[in-house]
C-alpha positions in Angstrom: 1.5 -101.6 -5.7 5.3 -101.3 -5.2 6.5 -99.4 -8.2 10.0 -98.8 -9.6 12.1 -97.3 -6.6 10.4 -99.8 -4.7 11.1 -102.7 -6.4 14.8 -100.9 -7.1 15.0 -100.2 -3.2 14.7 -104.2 -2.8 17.1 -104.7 -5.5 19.9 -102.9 -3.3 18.8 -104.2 0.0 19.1 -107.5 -0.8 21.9 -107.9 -3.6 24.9 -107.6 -1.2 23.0 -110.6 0.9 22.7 -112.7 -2.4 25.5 -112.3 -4.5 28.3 -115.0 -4.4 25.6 -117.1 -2.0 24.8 -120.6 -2.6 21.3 -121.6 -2.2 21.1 -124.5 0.2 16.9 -125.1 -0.6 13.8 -123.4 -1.4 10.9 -123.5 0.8 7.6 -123.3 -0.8 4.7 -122.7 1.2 2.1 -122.0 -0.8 2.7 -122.0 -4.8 -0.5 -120.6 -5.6 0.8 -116.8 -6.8 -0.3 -115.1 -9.7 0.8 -117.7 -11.7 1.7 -121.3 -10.0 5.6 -121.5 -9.3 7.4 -124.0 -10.5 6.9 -127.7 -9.1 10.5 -127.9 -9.9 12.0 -124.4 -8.6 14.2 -126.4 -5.8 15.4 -129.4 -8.2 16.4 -125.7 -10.2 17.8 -123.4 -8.3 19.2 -126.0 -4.7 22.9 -126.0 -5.4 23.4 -123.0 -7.4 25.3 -120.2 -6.6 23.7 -116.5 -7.1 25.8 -114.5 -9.4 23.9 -111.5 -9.6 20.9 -109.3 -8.1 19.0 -106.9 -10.9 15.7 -105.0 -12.2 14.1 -105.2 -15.3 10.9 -102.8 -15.1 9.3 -104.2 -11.7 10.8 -107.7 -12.1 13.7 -109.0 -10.0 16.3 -111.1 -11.7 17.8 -113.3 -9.6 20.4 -114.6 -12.1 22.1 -118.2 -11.1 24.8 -119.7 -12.3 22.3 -121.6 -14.6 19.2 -120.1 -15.2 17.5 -116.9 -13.3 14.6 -116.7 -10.8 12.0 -113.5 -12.0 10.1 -112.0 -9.3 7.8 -110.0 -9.4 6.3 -108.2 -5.8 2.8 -107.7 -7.0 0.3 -105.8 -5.1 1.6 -106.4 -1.5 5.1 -108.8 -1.8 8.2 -107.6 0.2 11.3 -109.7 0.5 13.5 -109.7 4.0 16.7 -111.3 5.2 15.4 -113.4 8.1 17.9 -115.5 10.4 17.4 -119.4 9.8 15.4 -120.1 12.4 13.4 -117.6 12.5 9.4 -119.2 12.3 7.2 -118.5 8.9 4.0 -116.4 8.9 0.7 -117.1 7.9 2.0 -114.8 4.3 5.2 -116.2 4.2 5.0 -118.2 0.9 8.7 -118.7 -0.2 12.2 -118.8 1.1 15.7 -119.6 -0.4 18.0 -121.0 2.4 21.1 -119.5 1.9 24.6 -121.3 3.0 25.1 -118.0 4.8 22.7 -119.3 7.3 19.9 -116.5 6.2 16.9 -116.9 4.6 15.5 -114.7 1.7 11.4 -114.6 2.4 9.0 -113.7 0.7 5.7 -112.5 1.9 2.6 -111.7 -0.1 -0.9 -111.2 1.7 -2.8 -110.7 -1.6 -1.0 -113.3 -3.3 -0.4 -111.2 -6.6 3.3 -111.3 -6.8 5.2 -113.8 -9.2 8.2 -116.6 -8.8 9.2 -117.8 -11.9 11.9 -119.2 -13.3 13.8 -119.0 -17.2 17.1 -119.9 -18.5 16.6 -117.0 -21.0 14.5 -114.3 -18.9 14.6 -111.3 -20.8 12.7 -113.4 -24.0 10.7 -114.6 -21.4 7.5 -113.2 -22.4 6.5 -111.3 -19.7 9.9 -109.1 -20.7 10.4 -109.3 -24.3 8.2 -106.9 -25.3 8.7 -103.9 -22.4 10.3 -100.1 -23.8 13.5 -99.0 -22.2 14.1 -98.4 -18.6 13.0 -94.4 -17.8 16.8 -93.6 -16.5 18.7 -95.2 -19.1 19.8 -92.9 -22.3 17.5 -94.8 -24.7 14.8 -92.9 -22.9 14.5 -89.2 -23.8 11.8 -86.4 -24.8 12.2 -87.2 -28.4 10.7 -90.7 -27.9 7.8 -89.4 -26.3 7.5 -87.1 -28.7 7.8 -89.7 -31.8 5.5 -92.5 -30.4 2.7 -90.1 -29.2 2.2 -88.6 -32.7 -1.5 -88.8 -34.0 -2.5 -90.9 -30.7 -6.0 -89.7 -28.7 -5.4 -91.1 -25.0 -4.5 -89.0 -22.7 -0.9 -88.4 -21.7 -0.8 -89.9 -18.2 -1.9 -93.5 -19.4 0.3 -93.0 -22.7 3.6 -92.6 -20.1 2.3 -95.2 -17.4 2.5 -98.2 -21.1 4.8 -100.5 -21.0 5.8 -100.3 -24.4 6.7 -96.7 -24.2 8.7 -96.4 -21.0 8.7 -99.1 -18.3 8.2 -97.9 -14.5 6.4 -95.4 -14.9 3.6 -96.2 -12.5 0.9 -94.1 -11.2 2.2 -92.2 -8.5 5.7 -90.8 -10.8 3.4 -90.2 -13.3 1.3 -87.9 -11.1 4.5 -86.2 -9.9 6.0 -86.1 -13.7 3.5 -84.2 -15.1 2.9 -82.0 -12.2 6.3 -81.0 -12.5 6.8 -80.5 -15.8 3.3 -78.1 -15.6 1.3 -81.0 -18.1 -2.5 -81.5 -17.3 -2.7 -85.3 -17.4 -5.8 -85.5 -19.3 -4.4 -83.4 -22.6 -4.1 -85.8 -25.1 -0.5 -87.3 -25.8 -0.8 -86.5 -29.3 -1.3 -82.7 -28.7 2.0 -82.1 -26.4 4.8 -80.6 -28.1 8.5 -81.3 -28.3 9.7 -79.3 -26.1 7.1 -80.2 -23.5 8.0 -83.8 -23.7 11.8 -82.7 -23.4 10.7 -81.6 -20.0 8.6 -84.7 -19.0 11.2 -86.8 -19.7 13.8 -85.1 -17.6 11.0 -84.9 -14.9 10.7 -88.2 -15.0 14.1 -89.3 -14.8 14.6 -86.5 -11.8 11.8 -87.5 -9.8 12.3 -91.6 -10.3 15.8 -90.9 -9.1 15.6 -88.8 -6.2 12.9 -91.5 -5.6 15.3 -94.5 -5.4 17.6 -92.1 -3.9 15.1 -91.3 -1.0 14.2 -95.2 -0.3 10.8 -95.4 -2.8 7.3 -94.1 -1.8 5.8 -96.2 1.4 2.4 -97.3 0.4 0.5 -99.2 3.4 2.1 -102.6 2.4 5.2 -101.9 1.4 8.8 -102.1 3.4 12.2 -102.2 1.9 14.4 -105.3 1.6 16.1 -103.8 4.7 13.1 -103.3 7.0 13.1 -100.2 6.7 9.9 -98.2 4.9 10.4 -95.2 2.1 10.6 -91.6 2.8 9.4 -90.2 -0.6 5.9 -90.1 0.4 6.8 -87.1 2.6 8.0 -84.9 -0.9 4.6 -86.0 -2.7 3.1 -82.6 -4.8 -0.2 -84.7 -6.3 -0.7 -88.3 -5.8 -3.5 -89.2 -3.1 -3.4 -85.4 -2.1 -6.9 -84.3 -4.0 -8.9 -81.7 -2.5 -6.1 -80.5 -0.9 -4.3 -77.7 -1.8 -1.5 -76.8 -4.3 1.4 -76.4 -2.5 2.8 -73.9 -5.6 0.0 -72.0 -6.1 -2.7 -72.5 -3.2 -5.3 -73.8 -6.1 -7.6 -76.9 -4.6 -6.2 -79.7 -6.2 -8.9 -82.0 -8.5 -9.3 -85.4 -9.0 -10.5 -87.2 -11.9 -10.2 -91.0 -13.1 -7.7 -91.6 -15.8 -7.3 -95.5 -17.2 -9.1 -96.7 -13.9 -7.1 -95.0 -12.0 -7.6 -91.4 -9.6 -5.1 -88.5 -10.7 -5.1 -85.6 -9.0 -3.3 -82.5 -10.9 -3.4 -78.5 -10.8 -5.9 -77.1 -12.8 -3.6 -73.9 -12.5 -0.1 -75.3 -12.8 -0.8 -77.7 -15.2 -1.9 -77.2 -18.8 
């Protein structure tokens, strides 16, 4: 699943295509997502000019000059700039025609991804509720430290909730907590202050270089420009179990945490 620097490596390969663009239709293929989009998303959106391009957790807010278009890539969604004429694929569900003669597709093989639409999108519900975004200054050690008190679930799932920090998906959390010397199966409850100080700067280091460095390429995912990630080169943990430690020369282990593999240290991380 694309995570944050994925979703925020879209964001800026796309934006500078969008912004101050009218949208001349929307082509929907096949509405059947993860939730149906709207019958109505051309009546919407045809006619409107795009005012901005931005990221809330992994949704894309494409604000309009009335209303906003959330996206959401799902398991396998990408967005390109195609040329006009350029023919559809068999997973090319949407596109907004742009006056600019380009078209803004979306492809999704798996069908997971999201296109809704909201005059109000961050009440939408999908958004209300979510914590604050990992590289903003309302996330620090300190709130780690203060929501984790007297909870019993392990650390990694406790960073990868919503409702603690959003973007924090399984492969930064792997790297977070390698880096910051944290075995992910301690429970969140037993980490001290100072420790979370640390995993909270990890994570804002590692999430930025991240987005810095184009996101993580996964099998399915490209950026908006084409082009894939380079991250996955710099990876320390994630997908890399039975292999060795490239600190300490230690045979990395794998465990399941939340449904999910996490590989970690047993040397490095405590």
């Amino acid at each position: 699943m694309p995570e944050l620097p994925e979703v925020e490596t879209t964001r800026r390969g796309i934006a500078p295509h969008l912004v101050g663009q009218r949208v001349a239709e929307v082509v929907v293929r096949e509405p059947r997502l993860r939730w149906p989009i709207p019958e109505d998303l051309d009546v919407r959106l045809s006619g409107q000019r795009i005012t901005a391009v931005e990221r809330r957790a992994k949704y894309l807010l494409v604000q309009a000059e009335q209303g906003c278009l959330i996206i959401h890539l799902g398991m396998s969604g990408s967005l390109r700039l195609v040329p006009a004429d350029q023919p559809a694929g068999k997973h090319d569900h949407v596109d907004l025609l742009l006056e600019s003669g380009q078209r803004l597709r979306y492809t999704d093989p798996r069908r997971f991804g999201a296109w809704l639409w909201s005059e109000a999108p961050l009440a939408h519900a999908l958004l209300a509720n979510l914590g604050p975004e990992p590289l903003s200054e309302a996330f620090d050690g300190q709130r780690l430290f203060t929501l984790s008190r007297g909870r019993s679930m392990a650390v990694k799932p406790f960073i990868m909730d919503n409702a603690v920090v959003v973007g924090v998906g399984n492969i930064y959390a792997s790297e977070a907590l390698f880096a910051a010397g944290i075995d992910p199966r301690r429970p969140a409850g037993a980490i001290s202050q100072a420790r979370y100080v640390r995993l909270a700067d990890e994570i804002k280091r590692i999430l930025a270089h991240a987005i810095e460095r184009g996101g993580t390429t996964l099998r399915d995912f490209v950026g908006g420009d084409g082009k894939p990630g380079y991250f996955q080169q710099e990876l320390f943990v994630y997908g890399r179990g039975g292999e060795f430690c490239k600190h300490c020369g230690a045979t990395l282990k794998e465990v399941r945490l939340g449904q999910r593999a996490s590989v970690f240290c047993g040397r490095c991380q405590r």
